[in-house]
C-alpha positions as CSV (number, residue, x, y, z in Angstrom):
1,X,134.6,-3.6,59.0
2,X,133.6,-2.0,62.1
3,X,131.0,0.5,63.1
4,X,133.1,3.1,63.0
5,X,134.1,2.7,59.8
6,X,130.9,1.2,58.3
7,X,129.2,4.8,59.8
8,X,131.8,6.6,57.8
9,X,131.1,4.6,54.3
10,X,127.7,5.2,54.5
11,X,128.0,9.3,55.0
12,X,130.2,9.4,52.1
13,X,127.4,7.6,49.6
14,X,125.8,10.5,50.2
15,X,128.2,13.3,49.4
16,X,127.6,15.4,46.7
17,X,129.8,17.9,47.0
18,X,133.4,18.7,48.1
19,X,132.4,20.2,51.0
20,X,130.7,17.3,52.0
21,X,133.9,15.2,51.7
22,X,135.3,17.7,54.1
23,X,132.6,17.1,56.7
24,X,133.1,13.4,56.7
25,X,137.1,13.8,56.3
26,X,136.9,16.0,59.7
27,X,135.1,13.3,61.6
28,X,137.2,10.9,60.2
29,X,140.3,12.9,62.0
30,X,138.2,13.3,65.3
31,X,138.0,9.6,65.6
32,X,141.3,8.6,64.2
33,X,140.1,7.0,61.2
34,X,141.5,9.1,59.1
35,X,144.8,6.8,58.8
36,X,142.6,3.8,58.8
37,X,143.9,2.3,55.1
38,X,139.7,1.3,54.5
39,X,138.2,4.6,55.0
40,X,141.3,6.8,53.9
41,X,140.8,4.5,50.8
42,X,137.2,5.4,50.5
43,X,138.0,9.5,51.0
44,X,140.6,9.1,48.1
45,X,138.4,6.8,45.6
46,X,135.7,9.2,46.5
47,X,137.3,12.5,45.3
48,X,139.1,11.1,42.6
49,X,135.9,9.2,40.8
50,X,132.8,11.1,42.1
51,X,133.4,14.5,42.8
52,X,134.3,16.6,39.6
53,X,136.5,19.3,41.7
54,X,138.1,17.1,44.4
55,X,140.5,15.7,42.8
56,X,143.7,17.9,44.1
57,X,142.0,17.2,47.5
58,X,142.5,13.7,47.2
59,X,146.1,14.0,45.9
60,X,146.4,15.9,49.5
61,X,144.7,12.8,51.5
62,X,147.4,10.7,49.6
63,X,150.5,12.5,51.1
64,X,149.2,12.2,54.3
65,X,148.2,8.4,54.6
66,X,151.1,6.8,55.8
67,X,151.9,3.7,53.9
68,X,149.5,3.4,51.1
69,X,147.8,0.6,49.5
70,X,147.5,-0.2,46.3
71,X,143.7,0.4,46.3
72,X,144.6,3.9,47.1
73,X,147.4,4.0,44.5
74,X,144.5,3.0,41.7
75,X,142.1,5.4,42.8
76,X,144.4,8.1,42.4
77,X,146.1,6.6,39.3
78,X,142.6,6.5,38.0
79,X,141.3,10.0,38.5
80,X,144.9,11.8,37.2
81,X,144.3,9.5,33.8
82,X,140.8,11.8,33.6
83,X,142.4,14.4,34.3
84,X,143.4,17.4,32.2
85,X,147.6,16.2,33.0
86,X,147.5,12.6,32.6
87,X,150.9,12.1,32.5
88,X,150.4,12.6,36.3
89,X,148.8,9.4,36.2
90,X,152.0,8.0,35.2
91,X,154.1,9.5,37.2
92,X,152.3,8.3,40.4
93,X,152.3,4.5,39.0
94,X,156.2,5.0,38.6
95,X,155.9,6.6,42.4
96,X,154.3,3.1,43.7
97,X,157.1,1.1,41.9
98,X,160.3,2.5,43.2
99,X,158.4,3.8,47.1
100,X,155.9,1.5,47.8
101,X,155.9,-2.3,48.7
102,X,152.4,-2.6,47.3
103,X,152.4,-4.5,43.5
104,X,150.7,-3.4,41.1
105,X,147.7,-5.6,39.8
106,X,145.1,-5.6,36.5
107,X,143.3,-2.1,37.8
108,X,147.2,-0.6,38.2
109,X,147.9,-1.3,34.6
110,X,144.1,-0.6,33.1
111,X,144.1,2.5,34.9
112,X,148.1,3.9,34.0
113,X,147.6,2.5,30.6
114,X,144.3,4.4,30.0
115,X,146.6,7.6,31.1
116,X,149.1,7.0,28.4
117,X,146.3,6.7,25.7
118,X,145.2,9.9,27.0
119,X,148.4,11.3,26.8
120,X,149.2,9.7,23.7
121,X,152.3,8.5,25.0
122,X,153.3,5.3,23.0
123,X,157.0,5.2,24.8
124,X,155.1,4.8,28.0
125,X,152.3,2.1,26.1
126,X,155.2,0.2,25.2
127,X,157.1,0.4,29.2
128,X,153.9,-0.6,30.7
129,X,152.7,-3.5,28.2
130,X,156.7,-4.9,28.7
131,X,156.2,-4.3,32.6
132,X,152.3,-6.7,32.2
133,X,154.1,-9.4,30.4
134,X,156.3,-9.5,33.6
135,X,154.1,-9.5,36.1
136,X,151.9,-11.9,34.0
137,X,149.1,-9.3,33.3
138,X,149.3,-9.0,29.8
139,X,146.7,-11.9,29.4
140,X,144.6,-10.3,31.8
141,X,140.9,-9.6,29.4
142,X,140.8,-5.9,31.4
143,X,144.5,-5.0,30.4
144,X,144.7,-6.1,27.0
145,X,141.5,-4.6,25.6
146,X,143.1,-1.2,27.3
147,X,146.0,-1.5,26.0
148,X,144.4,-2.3,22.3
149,X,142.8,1.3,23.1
150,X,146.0,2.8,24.1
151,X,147.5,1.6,20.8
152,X,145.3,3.0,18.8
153,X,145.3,6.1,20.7
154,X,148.8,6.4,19.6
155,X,148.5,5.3,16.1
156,X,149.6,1.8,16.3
157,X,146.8,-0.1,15.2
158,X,149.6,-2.9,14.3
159,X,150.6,-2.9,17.9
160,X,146.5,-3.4,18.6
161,X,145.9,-5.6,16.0
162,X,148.8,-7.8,17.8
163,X,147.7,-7.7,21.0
164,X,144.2,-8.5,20.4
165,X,145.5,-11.5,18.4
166,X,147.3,-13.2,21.3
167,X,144.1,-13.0,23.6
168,X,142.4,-16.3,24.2
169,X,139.1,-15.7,24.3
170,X,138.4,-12.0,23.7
171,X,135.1,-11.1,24.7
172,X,133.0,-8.3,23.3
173,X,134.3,-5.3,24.9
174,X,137.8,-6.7,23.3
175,X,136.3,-6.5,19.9
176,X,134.8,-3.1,20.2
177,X,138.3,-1.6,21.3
178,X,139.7,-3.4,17.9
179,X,136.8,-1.9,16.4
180,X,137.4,1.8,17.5
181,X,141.5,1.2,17.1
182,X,140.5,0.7,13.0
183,X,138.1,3.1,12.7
184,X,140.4,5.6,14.7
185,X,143.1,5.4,11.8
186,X,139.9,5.9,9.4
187,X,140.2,2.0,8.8
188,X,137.1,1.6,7.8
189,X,137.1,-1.5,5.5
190,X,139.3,-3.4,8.2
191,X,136.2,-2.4,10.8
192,X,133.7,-3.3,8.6
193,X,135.7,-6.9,8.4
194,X,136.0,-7.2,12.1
195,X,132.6,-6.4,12.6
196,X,131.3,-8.9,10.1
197,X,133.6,-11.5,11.8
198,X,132.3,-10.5,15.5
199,X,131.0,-13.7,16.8
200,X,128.4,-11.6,19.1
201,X,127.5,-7.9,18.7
202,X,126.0,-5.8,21.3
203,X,124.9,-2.3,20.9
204,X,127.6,-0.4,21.8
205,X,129.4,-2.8,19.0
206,X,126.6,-1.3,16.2
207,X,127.2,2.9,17.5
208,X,131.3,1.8,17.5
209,X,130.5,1.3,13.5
210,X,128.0,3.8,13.3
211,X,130.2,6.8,14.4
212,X,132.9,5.6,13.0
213,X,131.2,5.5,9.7
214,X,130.1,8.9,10.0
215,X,133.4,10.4,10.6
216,X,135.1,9.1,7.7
217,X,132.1,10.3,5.7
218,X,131.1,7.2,4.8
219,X,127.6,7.7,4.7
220,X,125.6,5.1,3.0
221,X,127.1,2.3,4.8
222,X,125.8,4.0,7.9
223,X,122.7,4.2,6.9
224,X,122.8,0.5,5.6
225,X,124.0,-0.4,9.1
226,X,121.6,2.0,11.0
227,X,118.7,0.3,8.8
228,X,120.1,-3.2,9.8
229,X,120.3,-2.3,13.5
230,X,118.5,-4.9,15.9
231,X,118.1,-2.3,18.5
232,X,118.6,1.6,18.2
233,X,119.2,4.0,20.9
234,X,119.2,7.6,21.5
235,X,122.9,7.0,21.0
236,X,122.3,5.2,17.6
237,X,120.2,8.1,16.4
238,X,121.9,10.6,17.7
239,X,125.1,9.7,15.3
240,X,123.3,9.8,12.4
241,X,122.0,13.0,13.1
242,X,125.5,14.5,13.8
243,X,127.0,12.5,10.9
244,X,124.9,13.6,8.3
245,X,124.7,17.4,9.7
246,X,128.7,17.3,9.7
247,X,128.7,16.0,6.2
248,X,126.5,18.8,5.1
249,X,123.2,16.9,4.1
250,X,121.1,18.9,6.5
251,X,117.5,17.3,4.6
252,X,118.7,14.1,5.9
253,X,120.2,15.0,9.1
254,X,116.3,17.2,9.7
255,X,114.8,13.7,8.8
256,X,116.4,11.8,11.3
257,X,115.5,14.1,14.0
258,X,112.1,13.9,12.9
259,X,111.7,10.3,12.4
260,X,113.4,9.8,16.2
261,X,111.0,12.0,17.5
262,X,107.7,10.0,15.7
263,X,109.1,6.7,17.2
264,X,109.3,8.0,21.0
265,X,112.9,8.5,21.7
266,X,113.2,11.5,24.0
267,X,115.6,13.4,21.9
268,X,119.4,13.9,24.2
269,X,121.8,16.6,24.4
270,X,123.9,15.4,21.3
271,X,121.0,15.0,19.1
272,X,119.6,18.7,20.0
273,X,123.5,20.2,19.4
274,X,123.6,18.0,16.2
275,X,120.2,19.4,14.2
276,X,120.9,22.9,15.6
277,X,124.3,22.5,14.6
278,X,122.7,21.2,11.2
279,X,120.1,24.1,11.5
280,X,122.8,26.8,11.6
281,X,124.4,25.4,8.6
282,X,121.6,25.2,6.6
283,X,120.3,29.2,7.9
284,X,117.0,26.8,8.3
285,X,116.0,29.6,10.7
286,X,112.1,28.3,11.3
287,X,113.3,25.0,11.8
288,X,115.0,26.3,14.4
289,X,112.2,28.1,16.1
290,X,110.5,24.9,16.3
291,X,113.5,23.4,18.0
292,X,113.8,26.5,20.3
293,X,110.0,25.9,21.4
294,X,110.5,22.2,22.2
295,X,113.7,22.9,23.8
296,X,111.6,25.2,26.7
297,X,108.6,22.9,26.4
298,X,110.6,19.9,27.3
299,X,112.9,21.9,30.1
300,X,115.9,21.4,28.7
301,X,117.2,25.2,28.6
302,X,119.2,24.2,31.9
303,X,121.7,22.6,29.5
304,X,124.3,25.1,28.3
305,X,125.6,23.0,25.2
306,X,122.0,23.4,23.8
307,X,122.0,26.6,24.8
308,X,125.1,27.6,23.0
309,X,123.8,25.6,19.8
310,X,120.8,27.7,20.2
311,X,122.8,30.8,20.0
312,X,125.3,29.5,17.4
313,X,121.7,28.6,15.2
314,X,120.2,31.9,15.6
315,X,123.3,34.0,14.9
316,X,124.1,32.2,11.8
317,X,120.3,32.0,10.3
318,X,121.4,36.2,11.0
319,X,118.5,36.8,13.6
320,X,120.9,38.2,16.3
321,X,118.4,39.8,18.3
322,X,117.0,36.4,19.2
323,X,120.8,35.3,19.8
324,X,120.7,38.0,22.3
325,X,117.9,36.8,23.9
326,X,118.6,33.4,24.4
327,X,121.8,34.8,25.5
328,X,120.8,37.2,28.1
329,X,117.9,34.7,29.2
330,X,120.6,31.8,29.9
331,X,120.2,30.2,33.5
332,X,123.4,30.6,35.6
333,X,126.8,31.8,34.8
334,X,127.6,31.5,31.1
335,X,130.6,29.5,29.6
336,X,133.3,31.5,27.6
337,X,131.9,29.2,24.5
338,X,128.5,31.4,25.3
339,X,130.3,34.7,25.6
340,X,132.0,33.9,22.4
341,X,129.6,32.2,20.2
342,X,127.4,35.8,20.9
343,X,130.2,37.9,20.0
344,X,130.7,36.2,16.4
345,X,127.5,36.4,15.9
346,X,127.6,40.1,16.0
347,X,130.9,40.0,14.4
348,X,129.2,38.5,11.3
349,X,126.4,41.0,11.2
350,X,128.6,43.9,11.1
351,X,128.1,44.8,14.3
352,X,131.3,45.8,15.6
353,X,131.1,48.2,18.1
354,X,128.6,46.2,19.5
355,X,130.8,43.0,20.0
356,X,133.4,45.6,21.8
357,X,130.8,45.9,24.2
358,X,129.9,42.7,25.2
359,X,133.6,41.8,25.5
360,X,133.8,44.7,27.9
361,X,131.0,42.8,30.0
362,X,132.4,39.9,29.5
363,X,135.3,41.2,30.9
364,X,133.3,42.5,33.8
365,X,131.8,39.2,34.4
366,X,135.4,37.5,35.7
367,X,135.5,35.4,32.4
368,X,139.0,35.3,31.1
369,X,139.2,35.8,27.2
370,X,141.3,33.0,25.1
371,X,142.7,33.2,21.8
372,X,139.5,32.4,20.1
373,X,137.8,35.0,22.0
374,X,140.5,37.7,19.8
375,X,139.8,36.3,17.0
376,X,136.2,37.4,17.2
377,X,137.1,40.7,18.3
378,X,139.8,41.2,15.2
379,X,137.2,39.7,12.9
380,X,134.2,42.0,14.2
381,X,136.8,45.4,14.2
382,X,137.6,44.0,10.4
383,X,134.1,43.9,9.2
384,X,132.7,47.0,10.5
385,X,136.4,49.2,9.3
386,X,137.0,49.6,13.0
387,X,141.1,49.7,12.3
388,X,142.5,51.5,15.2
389,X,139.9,49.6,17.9
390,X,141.3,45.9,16.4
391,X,145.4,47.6,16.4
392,X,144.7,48.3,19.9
393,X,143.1,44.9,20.9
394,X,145.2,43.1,19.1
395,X,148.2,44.6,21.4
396,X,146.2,44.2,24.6
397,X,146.0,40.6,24.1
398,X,149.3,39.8,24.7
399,X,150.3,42.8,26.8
400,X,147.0,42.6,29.4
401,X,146.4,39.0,29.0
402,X,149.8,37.5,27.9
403,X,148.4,35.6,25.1
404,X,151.1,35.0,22.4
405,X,149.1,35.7,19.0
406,X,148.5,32.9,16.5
407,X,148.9,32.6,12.8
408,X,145.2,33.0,12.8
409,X,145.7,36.5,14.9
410,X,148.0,37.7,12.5
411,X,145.8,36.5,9.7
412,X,143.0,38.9,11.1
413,X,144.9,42.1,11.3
414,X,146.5,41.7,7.7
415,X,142.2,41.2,6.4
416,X,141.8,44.3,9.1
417,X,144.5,46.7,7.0
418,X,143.3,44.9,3.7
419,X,140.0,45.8,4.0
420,X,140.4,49.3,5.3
421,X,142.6,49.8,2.1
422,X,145.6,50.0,4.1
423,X,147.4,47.8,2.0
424,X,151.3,49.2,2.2
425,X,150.4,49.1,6.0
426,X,149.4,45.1,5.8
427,X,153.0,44.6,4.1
428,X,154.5,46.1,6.2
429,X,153.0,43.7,9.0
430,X,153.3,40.8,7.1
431,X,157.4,41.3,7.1
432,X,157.3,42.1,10.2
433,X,155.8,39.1,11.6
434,X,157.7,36.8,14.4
435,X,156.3,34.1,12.4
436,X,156.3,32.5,9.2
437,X,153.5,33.6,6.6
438,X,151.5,31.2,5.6
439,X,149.6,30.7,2.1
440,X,146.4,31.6,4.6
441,X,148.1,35.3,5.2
442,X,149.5,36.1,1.7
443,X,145.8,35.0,0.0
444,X,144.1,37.6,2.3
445,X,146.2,40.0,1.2
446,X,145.8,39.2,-2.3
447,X,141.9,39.4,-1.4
448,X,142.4,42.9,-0.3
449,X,144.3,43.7,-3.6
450,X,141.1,42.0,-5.5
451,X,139.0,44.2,-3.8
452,X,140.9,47.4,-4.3
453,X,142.2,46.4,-7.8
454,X,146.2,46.8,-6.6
455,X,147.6,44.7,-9.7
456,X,151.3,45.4,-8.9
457,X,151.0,43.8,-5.5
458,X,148.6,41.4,-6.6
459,X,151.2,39.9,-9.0
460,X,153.9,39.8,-6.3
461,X,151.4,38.4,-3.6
462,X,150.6,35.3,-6.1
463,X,154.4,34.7,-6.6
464,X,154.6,33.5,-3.2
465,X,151.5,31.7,-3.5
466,X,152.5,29.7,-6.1
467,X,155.4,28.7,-4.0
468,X,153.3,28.2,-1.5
469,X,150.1,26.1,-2.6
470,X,150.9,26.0,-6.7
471,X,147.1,24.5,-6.9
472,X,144.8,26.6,-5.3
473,X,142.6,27.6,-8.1
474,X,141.0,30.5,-5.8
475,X,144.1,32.5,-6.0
476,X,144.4,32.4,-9.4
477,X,140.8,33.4,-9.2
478,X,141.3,36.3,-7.3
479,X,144.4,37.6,-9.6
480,X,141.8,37.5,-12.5
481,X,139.6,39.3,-10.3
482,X,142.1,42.2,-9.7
483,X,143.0,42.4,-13.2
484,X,139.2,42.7,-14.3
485,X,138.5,45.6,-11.6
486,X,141.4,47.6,-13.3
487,X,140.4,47.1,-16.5
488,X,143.2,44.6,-17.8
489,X,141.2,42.3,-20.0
490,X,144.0,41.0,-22.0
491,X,145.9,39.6,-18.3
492,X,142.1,38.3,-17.3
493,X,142.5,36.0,-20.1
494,X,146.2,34.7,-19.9
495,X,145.2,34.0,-16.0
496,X,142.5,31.9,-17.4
497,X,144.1,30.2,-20.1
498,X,146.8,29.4,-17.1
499,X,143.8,27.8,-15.3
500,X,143.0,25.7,-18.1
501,X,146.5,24.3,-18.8
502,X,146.8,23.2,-15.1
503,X,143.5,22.0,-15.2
504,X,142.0,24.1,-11.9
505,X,138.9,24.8,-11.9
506,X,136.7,27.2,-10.1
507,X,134.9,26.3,-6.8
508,X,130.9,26.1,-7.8
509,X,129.1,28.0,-6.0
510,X,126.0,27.1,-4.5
511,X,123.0,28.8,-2.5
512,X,120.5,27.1,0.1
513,X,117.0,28.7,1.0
514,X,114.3,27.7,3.5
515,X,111.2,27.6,2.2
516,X,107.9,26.4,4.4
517,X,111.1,24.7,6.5
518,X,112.4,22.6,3.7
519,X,115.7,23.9,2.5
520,X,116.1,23.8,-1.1
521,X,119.6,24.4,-2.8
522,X,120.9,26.0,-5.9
523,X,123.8,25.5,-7.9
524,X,125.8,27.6,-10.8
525,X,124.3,26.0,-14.4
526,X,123.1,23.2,-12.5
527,X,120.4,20.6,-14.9
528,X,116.9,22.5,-14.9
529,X,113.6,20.5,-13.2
530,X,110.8,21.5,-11.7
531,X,112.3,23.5,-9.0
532,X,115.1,25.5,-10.8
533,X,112.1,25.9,-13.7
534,X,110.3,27.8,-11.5
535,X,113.1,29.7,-9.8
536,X,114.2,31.0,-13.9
537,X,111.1,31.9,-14.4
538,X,110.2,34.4,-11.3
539,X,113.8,35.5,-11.8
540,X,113.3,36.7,-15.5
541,X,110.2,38.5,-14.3
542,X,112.1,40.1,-11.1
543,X,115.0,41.1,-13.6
544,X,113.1,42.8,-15.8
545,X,111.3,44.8,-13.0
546,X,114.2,45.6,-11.8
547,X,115.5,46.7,-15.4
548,X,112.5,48.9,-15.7
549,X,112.3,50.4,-12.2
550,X,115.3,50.1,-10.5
551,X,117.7,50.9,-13.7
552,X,119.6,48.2,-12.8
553,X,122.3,47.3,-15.3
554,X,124.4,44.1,-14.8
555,X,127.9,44.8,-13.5
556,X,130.0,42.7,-15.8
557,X,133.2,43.5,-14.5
558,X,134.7,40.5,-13.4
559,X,133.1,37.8,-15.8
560,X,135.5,37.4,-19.2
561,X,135.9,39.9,-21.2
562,X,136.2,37.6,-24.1
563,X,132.2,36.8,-24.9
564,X,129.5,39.0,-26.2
565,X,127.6,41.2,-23.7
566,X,124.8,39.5,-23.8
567,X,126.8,36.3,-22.9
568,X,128.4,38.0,-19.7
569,X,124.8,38.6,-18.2
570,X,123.7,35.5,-18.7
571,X,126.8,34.3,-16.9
572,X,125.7,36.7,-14.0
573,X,122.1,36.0,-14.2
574,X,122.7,32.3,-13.0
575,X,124.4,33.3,-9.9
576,X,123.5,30.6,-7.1
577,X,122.4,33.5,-4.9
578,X,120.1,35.2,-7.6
579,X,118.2,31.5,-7.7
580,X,117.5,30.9,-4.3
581,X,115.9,34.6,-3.8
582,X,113.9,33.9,-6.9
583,X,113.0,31.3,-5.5
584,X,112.4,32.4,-2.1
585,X,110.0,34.9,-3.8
586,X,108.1,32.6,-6.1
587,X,106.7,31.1,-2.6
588,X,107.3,33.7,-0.4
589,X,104.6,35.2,2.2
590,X,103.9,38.7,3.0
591,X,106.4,39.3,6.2
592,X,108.7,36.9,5.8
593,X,112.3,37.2,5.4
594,X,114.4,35.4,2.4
595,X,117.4,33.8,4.4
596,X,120.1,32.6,1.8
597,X,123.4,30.7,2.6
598,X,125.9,31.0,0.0
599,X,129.2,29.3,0.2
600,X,131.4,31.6,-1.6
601,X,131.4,35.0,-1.2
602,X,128.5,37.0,-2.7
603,X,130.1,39.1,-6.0
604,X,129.6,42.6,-6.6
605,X,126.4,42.3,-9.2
606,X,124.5,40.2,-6.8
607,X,124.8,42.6,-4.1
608,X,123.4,45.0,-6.3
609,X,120.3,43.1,-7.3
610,X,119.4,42.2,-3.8
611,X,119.2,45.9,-2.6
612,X,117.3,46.6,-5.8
613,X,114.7,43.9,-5.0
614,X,114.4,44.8,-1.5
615,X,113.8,48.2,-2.6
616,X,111.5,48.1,-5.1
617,X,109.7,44.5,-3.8
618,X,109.9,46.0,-0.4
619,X,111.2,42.9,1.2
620,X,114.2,41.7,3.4
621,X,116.7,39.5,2.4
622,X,119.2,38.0,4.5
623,X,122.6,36.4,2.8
624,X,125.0,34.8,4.5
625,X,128.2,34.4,2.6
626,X,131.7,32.7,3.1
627,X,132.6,36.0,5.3
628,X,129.7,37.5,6.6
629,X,126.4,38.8,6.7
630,X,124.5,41.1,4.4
631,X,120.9,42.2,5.3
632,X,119.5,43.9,2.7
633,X,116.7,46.2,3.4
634,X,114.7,49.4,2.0
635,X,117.4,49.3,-0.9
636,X,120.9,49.2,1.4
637,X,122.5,46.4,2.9
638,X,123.7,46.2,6.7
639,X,127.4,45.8,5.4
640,X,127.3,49.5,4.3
641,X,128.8,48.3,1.0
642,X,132.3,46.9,3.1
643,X,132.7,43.5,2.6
């Protein structure tokens, strides 16, 4: 290597940018070493590896090198297959085959294979495994363990399971692809036999198992593994607080975070996303705080991901004015997951006018919308009765931005007629609809008949549905619903009867509530102790209150008509919902709001109770339901009675 070219190595270790590429790439040309195959080599690997935006430049180098190496082949081989088109990866290893005298060695086939896992191509996997075994490659440690990746990419964990076999001495990077290729078909038994038979572990070996583990939900074995651990990383810790927030035990996911935090590890940006994302779940709102004030204390707002969790956290604990702040206080230009994750948070307060604004700056800003960005929008023009606003957007999408509508687009304008009452009008969309209705469509319009109490359509809208998905027990639920808000006790009872035959049962419901940030939850009849004791008792003393102050007189309507009265309020009195604000209030402190997450949607007598109580207790309560938000207040809640 001469000086020349040793001059122009060393200015491109310090490029940064694409620009700077340029600059070295120009007095590369002035000295005619641009067609030099070392440093046209280096410009290519360069872009394709380093720079994140460079890459098309470096396909532009290629074209203009004459004669190029294989070296050069790799490195652009290697950046398409991390690309977003890896199948162009391919087609420029096919390229050096039939153009170029150059052969393709172990990084050719590593590289082109990692491209078809990408792509999960198996009929390429197979072409370039056959074309390894001819070139003799196939024993090569590099290319098998990527092709044992590539496999189980695909699916073919046989084809893995094979390959790894016929290896003569695997090493340990080898055993962790076999690992991932099982856990990746939810194998977890064979993993769990592979690992156990692993003649050396290292730690990437103990987070394969770990994550793997949490995806499939298996939760105590991870926690048996993470306990046996040698050696845990911020990677270690950081899947058992993802796995256990994604598996809905927030307690445990909380505790992890803590207990990472009291042994020293800095906490990352998958930890952060993973006990906000746990956080939001839960409606732990003060947790969150704290999380928000370490997150600026430790100056990690430049992240966006933890910004958008941060968002996400405070719109579903229902605070959206502190959404909006983190929002509007985010450093540099915002993602569309930020522009979006702010709109459904208005969307789910009932804020719907509101969330046509800030897609009208968003619009402003130069930041396309996508399909998920509609889907806000219809949702938000659905909850606030905005029917004419959500017709129009719904049209613009396609005609302004040429985005074909989804199932789940259609979905949201038959829930936008339903809701309005306009159910003839949601027919008529349904049967006009390019595509097929799914069980998803028809059971939001038989939601919209629940709510309005349309029996006629009701029973036509579960025929389908019980061609549809025969054992959904929620649609027989809402049928029985409908029948009970007209009055048809007699049809309430053969629907239930039909329940029992088939053996469906209801969904329980259940109720979380954060209390001095611990998050206690409730469940329908669930076994009395200490905590549901105390919850009963403050809720028979806010019932009676209520009784004698408020009037209040329990809305029966849609529990059986077939028991006494008094049997039908108790029914209603051990609501989820009613719980956890009892409870809420047996510890509550002058100021602070009662946040509630309920996982079904909150019923008609509840709603009722809570603007009593924060009437005549002259408190807020905040419940956040399957659909949306309710904040009651001052004896009204922020839904306006349309839910």
């Amino acid at each position: 290597m001469n000086a020349a070219e040793q001059l122009c190595a060393a200015l491109l270790t310090r490029c940064k940018t694409l620009q700077n590429v340029k600059e070295v790439h120009a007095y590369a040309c002035k000295t005619g070493l641009d067609i030099d195959p070392f440093v046209a080599g280096k410009l290519i690997l360069h872009c394709c590896v380093l720079i994140s935006d460079a890459l098309e430049y470096a396909r532009r180098l290629f074209r203009h090198t004459p004669n190029p190496d294989v070296f050069m082949y790799n490195a652009l081989i290697r950046g398409l297959a991390e690309s977003d088109s890896p199948q162009s990866s391919i087609l420029t290893y096919v390229e050096m085959r039939r153009k170029s005298t150059a052969s393709p060695d172990s990084f050719s086939f590593a590289f082109v294979l990692k491209a078809a896992a990408n792509s999960r191509d198996l009929g390429a996997g197979f072409q370039l495994h056959s074309q390894a075994l001819t070139f003799g490659l196939d024993a090569h440690l590099f290319v098998g363990t990527t092709m044992i990746s590539t496999y189980a990419e695909c699916g073919r964990v046989d084809c893995a399971t094979k390959v790894f076999d016929e290896m003569f001495e695997p090493n340990v990077v080898a055993w962790n692809a076999m690992l991932t290729a099982f856990l990746r078909c939810g194998d977890v038994k064979d993993a769990e036999r592979m690992f156990r038979l692993m003649p050396c572990k290292n730690l990437t070996s103990w987070n394969v198992m770990l994550a793997g583990c949490m995806k499939s939900g298996e939760l105590e074995l991870a926690r048996k593994l993470f306990v046996d651990m040698p050696v845990k990383d911020d990677v270690s810790w950081s899947s058992m607080i993802v796995g256990f927030a994604h598996n809905g035990c927030f307690d445990e996911a909380f505790g992890f975070f803590r207990e990472l935090q009291r042994v020293g590890i800095r906490p990352n940006e998958v930890s952060l996303t993973g006990v906000l994302s746990a956080c939001a779940q839960a409606g732990a709102f003060e947790f969150g705080k704290i999380l928000h004030a370490y997150i600026q204390k430790s100056g990690l707002l430049w992240i966006v991901t933890v910004n958008n969790a941060l968002l996400d956290t405070y719109s579903k604990c229902g605070n959206v004015a502190m959404a909006r702040l983190v929002f509007d206080g985010m450093p540099g230009k915002k993602s569309i997951v930020t522009w979006t994750s702010m709109m459904a948070g208005l969307a789910m307060q009932g804020y719907g006018k509101e969330a046509i604004q800030l897609f009208d700056e968003m619009e402003r800003s130069g930041i396309r919308p996508d399909g998920i960005t509609f889907i806000l929008l219809l949702y938000a023009c659905s909850h606030a009765g905005l029917t004419e606003e959500g017709c129009r957007y719904f049209f613009k999408m396609k005609e302004i931005y040429g985005i074909e509508p989804a199932i789940e687009h259609y979905g949201c304008l038959v829930d936008l007629y339903g809701r309005a009452g306009q159910l003839q009008d949601a027919c008529e969309f349904i049967t006009k609809m390019p595509v097929s209705p799914n069980a998803i469509i028809w059971r939001t319009l038989l939601g919209a008949c629940s709510m309005h109490g349309h029996v006629q359509l009701a029973k036509q809208v579960k025929e389908r549905l019980s061609e549809l998905d025969p054992d959904n027990s929620s649609d027989h639920v809402l049928l029985s619903n409908t029948y009970a808000v007209a009055g048809k006790w007699k049809d309430v009872a053969a629907v239930r009867r039909s329940m029992s035959h088939q053996r469906l049962k209801k969904t329980p419901g259940w109720s979380m509530v954060e209390v001095d940030k611990i998050v206690y939850s409730f469940f329908a009849g669930q076994k009395q102790n200490k905590i549901t004791e105390e919850a009963y008792e403050k809720l028979e003393e806010i019932m009676l209150k209520l009784a004698i102050e408020g009037g209040y007189v329990p809305e029966v309507g849609n529990v059986l008509h077939d028991v006494e009265e008094e049997e039908k309020e108790d029914a209603l009195f051990k609501h989820s919902e009613k719980l956890a604000v009892a409870f809420g209030m047996s510890r509550w402190c002058k100021g602070r709001i009662i946040r509630i997450v309920k996982n079904l949607r909150i019923c008609r007598d509840c709603h009722v109770v809570m603007k009593l109580i924060s009437k005549i207790y002259g408190l807020e309560i905040v419940v956040r339901d399957r659909s949306r938000f309710h904040s009651f207040k001052g004896g009204s809640c922020s839904c306006r009675d349309y839910w």
